[in-house]
VMD Tcl script that draws the C-alpha trace (Angstrom):
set ca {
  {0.00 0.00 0.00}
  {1.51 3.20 -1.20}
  {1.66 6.15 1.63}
  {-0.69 9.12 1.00}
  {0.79 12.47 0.52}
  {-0.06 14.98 3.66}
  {-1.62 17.46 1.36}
  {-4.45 14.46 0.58}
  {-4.76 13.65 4.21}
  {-5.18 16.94 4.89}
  {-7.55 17.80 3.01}
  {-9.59 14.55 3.38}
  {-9.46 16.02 7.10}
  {-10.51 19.52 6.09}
  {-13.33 18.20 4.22}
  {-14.83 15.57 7.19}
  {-14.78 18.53 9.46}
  {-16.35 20.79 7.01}
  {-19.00 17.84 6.54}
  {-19.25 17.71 10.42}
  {-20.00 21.33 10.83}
  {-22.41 21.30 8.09}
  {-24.17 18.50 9.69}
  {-24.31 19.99 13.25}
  {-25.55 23.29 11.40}
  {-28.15 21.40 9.53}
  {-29.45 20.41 13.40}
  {-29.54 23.60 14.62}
  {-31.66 24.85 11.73}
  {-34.26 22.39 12.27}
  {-37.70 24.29 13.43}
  {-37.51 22.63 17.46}
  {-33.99 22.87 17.84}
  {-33.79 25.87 20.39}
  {-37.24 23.71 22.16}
  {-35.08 20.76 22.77}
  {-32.08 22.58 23.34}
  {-33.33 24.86 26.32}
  {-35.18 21.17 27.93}
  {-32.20 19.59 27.69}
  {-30.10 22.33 28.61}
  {-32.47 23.00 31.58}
  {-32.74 19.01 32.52}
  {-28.57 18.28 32.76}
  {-28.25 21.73 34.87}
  {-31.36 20.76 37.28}
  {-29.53 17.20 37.63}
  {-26.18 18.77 38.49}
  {-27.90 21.39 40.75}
  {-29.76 18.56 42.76}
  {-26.34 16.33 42.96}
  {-24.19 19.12 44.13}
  {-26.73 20.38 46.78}
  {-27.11 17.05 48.19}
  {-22.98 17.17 48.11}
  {-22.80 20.40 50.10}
  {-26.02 20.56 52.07}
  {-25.35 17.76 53.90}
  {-22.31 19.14 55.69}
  {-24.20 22.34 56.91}
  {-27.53 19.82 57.95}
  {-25.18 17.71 59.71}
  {-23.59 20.94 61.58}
  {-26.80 22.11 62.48}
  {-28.00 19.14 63.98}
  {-30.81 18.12 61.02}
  {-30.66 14.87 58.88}
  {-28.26 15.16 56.13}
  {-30.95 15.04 53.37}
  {-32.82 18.41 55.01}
  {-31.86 20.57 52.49}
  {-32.04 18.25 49.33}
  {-35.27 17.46 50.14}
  {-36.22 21.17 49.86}
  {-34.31 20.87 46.49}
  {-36.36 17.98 45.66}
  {-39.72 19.62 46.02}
  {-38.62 22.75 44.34}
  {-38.10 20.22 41.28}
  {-40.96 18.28 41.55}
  {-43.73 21.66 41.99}
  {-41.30 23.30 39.17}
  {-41.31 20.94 36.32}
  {-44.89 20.37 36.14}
  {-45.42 24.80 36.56}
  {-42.69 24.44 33.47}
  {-44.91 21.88 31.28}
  {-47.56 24.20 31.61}
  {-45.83 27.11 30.08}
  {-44.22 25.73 27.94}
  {-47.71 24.54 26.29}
  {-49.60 28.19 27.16}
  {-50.25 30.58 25.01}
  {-48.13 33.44 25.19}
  {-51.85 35.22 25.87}
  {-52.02 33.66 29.21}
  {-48.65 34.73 30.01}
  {-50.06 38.64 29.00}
  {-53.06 38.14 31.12}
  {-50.80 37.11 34.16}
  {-48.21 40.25 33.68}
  {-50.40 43.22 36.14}
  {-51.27 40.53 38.49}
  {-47.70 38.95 39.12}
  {-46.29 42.70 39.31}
  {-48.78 43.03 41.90}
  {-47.61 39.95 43.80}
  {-43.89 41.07 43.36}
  {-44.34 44.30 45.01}
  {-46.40 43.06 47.60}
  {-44.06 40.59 48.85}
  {-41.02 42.91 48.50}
  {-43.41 44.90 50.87}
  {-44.05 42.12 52.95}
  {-39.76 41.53 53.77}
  {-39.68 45.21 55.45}
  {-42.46 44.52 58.28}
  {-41.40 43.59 61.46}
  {-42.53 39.86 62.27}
  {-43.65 39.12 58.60}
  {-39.91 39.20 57.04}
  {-37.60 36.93 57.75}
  {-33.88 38.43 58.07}
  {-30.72 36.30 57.75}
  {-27.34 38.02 58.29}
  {-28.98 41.47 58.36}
  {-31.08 40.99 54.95}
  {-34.59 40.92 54.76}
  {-35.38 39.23 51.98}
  {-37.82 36.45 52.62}
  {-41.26 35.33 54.05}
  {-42.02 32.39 55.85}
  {-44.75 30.52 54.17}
  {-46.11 27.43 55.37}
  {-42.59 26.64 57.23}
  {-41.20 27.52 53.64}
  {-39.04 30.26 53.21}
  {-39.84 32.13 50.13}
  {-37.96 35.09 48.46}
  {-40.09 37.84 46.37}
  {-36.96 39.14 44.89}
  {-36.84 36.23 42.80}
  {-40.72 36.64 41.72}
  {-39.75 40.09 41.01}
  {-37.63 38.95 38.12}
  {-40.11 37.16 36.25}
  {-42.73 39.78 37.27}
  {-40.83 42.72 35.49}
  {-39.81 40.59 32.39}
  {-43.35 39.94 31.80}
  {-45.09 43.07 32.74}
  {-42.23 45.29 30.66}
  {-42.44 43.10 27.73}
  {-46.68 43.75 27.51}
  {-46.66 47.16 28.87}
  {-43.87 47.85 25.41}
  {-45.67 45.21 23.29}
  {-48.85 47.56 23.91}
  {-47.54 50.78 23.19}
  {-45.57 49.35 20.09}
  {-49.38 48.10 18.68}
  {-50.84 51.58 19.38}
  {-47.51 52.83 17.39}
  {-45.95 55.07 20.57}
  {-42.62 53.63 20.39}
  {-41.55 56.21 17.92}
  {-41.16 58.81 20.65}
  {-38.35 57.53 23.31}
  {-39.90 58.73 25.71}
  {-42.82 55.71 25.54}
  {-40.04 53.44 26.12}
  {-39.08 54.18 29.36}
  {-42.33 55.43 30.82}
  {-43.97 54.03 32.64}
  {-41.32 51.06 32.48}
  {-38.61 53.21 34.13}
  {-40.78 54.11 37.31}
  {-42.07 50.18 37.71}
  {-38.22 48.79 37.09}
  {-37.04 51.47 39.55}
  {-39.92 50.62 42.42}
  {-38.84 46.89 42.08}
  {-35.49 47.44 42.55}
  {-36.19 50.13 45.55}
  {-38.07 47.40 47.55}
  {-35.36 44.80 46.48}
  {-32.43 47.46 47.69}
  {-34.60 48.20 50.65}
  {-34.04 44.75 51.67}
  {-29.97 44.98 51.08}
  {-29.78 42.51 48.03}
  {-27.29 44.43 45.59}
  {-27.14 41.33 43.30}
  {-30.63 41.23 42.44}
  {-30.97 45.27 42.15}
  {-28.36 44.08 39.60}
  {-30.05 41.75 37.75}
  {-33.43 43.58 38.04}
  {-31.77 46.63 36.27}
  {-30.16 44.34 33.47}
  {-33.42 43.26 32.44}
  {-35.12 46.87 32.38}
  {-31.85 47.69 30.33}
  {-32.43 44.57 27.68}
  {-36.05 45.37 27.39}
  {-35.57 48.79 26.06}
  {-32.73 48.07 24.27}
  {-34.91 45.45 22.06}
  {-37.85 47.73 22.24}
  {-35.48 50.50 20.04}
  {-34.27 53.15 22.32}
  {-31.74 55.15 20.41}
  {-28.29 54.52 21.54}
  {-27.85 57.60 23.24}
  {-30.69 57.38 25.36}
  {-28.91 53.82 26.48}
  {-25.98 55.54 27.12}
  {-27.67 57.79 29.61}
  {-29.39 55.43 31.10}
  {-26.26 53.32 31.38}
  {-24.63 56.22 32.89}
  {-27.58 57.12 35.36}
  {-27.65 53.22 36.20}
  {-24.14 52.85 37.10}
  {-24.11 56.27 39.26}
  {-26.95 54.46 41.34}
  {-25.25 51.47 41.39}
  {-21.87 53.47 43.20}
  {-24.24 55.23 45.27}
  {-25.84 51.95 46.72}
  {-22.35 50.81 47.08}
  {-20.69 53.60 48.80}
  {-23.96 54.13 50.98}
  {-22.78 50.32 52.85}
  {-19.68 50.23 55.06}
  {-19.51 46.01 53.82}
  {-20.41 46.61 50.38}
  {-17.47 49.26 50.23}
  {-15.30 46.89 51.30}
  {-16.27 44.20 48.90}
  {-15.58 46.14 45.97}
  {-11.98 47.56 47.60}
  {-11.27 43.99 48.31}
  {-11.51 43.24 44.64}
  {-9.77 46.17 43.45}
  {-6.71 45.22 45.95}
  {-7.24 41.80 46.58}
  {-5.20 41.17 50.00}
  {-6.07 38.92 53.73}
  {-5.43 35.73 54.67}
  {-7.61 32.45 54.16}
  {-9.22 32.53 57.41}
  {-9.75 36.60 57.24}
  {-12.61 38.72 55.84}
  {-11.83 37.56 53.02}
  {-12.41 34.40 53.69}
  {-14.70 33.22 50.60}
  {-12.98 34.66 48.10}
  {-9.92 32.94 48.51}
  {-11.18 29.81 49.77}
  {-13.63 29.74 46.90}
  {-10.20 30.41 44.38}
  {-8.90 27.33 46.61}
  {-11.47 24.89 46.15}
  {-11.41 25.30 42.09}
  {-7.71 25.40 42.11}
  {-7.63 22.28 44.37}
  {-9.49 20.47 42.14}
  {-7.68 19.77 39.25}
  {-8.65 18.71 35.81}
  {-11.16 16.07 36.91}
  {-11.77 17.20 40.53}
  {-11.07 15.04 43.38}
  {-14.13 12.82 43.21}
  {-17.96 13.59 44.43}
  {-18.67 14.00 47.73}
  {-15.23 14.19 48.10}
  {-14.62 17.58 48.87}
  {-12.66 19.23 51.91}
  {-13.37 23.22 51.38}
  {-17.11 22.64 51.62}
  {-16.75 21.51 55.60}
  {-17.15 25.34 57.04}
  {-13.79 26.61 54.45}
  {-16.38 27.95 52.07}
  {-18.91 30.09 53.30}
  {-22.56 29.83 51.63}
  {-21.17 26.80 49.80}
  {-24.95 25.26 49.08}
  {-26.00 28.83 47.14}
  {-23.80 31.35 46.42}
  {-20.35 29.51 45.58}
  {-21.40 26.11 44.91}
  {-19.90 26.80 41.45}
  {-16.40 26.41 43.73}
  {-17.37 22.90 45.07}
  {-18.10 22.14 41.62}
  {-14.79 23.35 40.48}
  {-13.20 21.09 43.18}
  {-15.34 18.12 42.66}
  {-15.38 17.76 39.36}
  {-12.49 19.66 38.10}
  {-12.45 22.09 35.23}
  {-14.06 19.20 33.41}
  {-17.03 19.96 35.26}
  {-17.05 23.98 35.27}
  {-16.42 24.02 31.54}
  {-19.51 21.59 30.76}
  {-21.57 24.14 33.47}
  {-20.44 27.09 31.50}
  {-21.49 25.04 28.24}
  {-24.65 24.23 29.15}
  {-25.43 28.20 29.76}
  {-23.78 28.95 26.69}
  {-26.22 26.49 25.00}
  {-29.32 28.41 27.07}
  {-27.50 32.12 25.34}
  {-27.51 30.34 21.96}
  {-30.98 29.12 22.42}
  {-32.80 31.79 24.00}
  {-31.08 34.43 21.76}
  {-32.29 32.53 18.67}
  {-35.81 32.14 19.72}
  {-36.17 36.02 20.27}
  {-34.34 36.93 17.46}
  {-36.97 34.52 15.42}
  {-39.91 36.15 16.97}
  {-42.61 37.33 14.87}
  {-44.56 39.25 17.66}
  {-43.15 41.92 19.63}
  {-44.08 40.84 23.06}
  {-42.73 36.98 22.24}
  {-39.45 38.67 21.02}
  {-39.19 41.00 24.40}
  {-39.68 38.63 26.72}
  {-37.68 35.82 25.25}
  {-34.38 38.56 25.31}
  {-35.34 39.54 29.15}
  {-35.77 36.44 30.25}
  {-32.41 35.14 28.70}
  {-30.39 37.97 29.97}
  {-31.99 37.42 33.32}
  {-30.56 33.80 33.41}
  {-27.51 34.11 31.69}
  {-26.02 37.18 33.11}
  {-26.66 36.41 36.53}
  {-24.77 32.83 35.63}
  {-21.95 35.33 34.49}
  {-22.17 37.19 37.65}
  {-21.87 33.81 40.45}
  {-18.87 32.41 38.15}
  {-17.14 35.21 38.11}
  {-17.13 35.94 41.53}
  {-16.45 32.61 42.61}
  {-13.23 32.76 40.30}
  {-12.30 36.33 41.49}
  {-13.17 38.50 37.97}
  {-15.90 40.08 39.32}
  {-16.90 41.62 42.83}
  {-18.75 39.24 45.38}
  {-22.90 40.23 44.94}
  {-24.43 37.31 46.16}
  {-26.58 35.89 43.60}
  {-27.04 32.15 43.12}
  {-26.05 29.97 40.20}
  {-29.34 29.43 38.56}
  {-31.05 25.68 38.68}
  {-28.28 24.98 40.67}
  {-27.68 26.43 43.68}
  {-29.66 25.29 46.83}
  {-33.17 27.88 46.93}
  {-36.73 27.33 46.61}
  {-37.78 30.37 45.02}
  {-35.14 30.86 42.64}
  {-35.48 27.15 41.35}
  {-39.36 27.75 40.58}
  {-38.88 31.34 39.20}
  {-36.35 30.16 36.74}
  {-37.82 26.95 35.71}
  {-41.21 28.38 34.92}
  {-38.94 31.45 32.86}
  {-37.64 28.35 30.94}
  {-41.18 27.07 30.24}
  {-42.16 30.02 28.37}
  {-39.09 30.35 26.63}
  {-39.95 27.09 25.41}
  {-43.45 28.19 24.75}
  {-42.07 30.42 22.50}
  {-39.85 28.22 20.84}
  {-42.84 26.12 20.02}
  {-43.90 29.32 18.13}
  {-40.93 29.77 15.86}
  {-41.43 29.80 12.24}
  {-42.13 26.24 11.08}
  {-42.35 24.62 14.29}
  {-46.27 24.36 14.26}
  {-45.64 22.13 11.49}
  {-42.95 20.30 12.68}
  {-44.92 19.37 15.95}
  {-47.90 18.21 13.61}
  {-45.57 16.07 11.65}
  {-44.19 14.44 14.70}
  {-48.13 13.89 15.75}
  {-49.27 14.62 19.83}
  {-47.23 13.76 22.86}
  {-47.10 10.56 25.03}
  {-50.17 12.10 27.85}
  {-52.54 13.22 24.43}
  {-52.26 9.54 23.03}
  {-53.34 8.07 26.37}
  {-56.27 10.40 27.04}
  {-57.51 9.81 23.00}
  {-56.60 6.04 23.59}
  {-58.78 6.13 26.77}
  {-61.28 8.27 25.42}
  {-61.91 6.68 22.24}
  {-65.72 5.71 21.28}
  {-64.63 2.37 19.56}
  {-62.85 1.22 22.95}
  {-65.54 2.61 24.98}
  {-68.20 0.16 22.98}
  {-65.94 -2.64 23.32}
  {-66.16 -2.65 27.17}
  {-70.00 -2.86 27.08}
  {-70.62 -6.36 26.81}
  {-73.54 -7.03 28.89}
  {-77.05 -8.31 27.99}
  {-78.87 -5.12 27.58}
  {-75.86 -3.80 25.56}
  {-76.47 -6.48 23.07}
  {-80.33 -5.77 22.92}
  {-79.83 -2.40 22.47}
  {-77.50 -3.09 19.26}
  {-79.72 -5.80 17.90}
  {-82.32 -3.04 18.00}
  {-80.06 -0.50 16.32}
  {-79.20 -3.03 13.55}
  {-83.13 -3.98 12.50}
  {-84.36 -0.63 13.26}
  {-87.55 -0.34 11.13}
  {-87.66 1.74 7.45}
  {-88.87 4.92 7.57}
  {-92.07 4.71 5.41}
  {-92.33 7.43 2.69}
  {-95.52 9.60 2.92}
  {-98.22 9.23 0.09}
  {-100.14 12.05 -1.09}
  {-103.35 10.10 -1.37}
  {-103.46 10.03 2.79}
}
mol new
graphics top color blue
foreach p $ca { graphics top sphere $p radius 0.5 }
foreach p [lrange $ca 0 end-1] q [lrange $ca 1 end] { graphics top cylinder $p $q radius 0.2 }
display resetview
């Protein structure tokens, strides 16, 4: 056998790639690809969340004298109330989503109102950010996200129909003043993180809506002269930011999760040192269950693991971004953008604080840190983005082709008239269709009389 020259090889090699690519390209161009892609996405993330809280919650239960499964339970129900509310919308119409946007504002800012009175909040380390529910501990802050990507995408969807989005000024009122009392009541409370993310998705909204750049740029400026303010007004949050700017301390200082959190990734290698296996989440790593579980992850599972985590949300970008960008209704194409921003920046913002590129804010890894409230907000955010992937151009057709889903088959299968007839085999059932079968001829009438 004679060798091949290298230029043959190499181009056989250039052209199985290019065939690859084209392939993988021809996938992502079918009608459902961002639907499956954002389940799929959202079903290996909710896996790894529930894994790794079990990992890390178990060490804190233990501490605290509770069964090692205390938390993960909590995880657990979060899933199992979540998925279902996720099914839903992901089947509603984007209607019913319209219909809910005045009433979940409503809930958002009551709740946020509820945090602030004395005996009705429920403060932890000096924040007042939750209600106590049923023995639950819930967090309106989280609500509050979903609440202003849903009301600000009608309330712009509305004025864009009546044809008021010409003037600048449409976009921002009343959307500014609503954005801005969410984020007062959030602040209020002493959650910078989610002021943070609250104002990113006020900030994506008008962007999409049209706002001339300049008008951005002031509100980009006004934003971040808030943002310094709120900063600046807190002797801790001042030091946060100084910390990062002149990183310095030792391990066991103030700061203490910074560094251990840089520890725990750094410890763990390129595949981690095995789950369940990790030393930085007994008491080294404060908030290891929420906040910097990314850094047990890290340690766990190596950088393996963090780059398929910072995949996977890179796969929800690519998704989410396609679906709005395929839109053909304004309010679809708003809310698909705020809702993706929501999710992926404030991914962004937990990794890099964990790995030290961005100050600490406190905001939890989506779907897979330990919370209640942030598991069900997101996962029913997810739902609609899938509802409005099911709404892309061609996909009506392409769910027709593939015919109805595993619970519509059962119910028609269940429900069908033949089968029904089948099971009535009794005496009078066979009278009745004897009857049926020599049922007399209708006589024609005679004119004679």
């Amino acid at each position: 056998m004679q060798d091949q020259p290298l230029d043959d090889l190499g181009g056989r090699a250039l052209d199985d790639l290019g065939g690859r690519i084209s392939a993988w390209r021809g996938l992502l161009d079918r009608p459902l690809a961002s639907y499956y892609l954002i389940g799929g996405m959202t079903m290996l993330l909710l896996a790894l969340g529930l894994v790794m809280v079990q990992s890390t919650a178990s060490v804190a239960d233990l501490s605290a004298g509770l069964s090692p499964y205390s938390d993960f339970k909590k995880q657990l129900l979060g899933a199992a109330v979540g998925l279902p509310l996720m099914w839903v919308a992901a089947r509603s119409s984007p209607r019913l989503f319209r219909a809910f946007a005045y009433p979940l504002m409503a809930v958002a800012v009551v709740g946020l109102g509820l945090t602030l009175i004395h005996g009705v909040g429920v403060s932890t380390n000096g924040a007042a950010r939750w209600i106590s529910i049923g023995g639950l501990q819930l967090q309106p802050s989280e609500i509050a996200k979903l609440a202003l990507a849903v009301w600000g995408a009608d309330l712009l969807a509305r004025k864009d129909r009546l044809g008021q989005l010409a003037d600048w000024r449409h976009m921002v009122v009343p959307l500014m003043p609503g954005a801005g009392l969410l984020a007062l009541l959030v602040m209020v409370g002493d959650d910078l993180g989610t002021t943070f993310i609250l104002l990113v998705i006020f900030l994506a909204l008008v962007w999409v809506a049209g706002t001339p750049g300049r008008i951005v740029g002031g509100l980009l400026i006004l934003l971040g002269l808030a943002m310094l303010l709120m900063i600046v007004s807190a002797s801790y949050r001042f030091h946060r930011v100084a910390s990062f700017l002149g990183p310095q301390g030792s391990p066991t200082g103030v700061n203490m999760q910074g560094i251990q959190g840089r520890y725990a990734i750094g410890s763990g290698g390129i595949f981690g040192v095995g789950l369940g296996a990790s030393r930085e989440k007994w008491g080294y790593v404060p908030e290891a269950t929420s906040d910097f579980i990314f850094a047990i992850i890290g340690e766990e599972l190596g950088l393996v693991g963090t780059l398929c985590v910072t995949v996977l949300y890179g796969g929800l970008a690519f998704a989410g971004l396609r679906v709005a960008r395929r839109m053909p209704d304004m309010f679809s194409r708003l809310a698909a953008t705020a809702i993706t921003a929501w999710i992926v920046i404030q991914a962004v913002v937990n990794i890099g604080a964990v790995i030290g590129v961005l100050p600490i804010t406190g905001v939890p890894l989506p779907l897979v840190s330990a919370g209640l409230s942030s598991l069900l907000a997101t996962l029913v955010a997810l739902g609609m983005l899938m509802s409005f992937a099911r709404r892309e151009p061609g996909a009506r057709e392409a769910l027709a082709a593939r015919g109805p889903g595993w619970p519509r088959r059962v119910l028609s299968w269940l429900g069908h008239p033949k089968r029904r007839r089948r099971k009535c085999s009794g005496p009078g059932h066979e009278g009745s269709a004897r009857r049926r079968r020599y049922r007399r001829p209708h006589r024609a009438s005679s004119g004679a009389g």
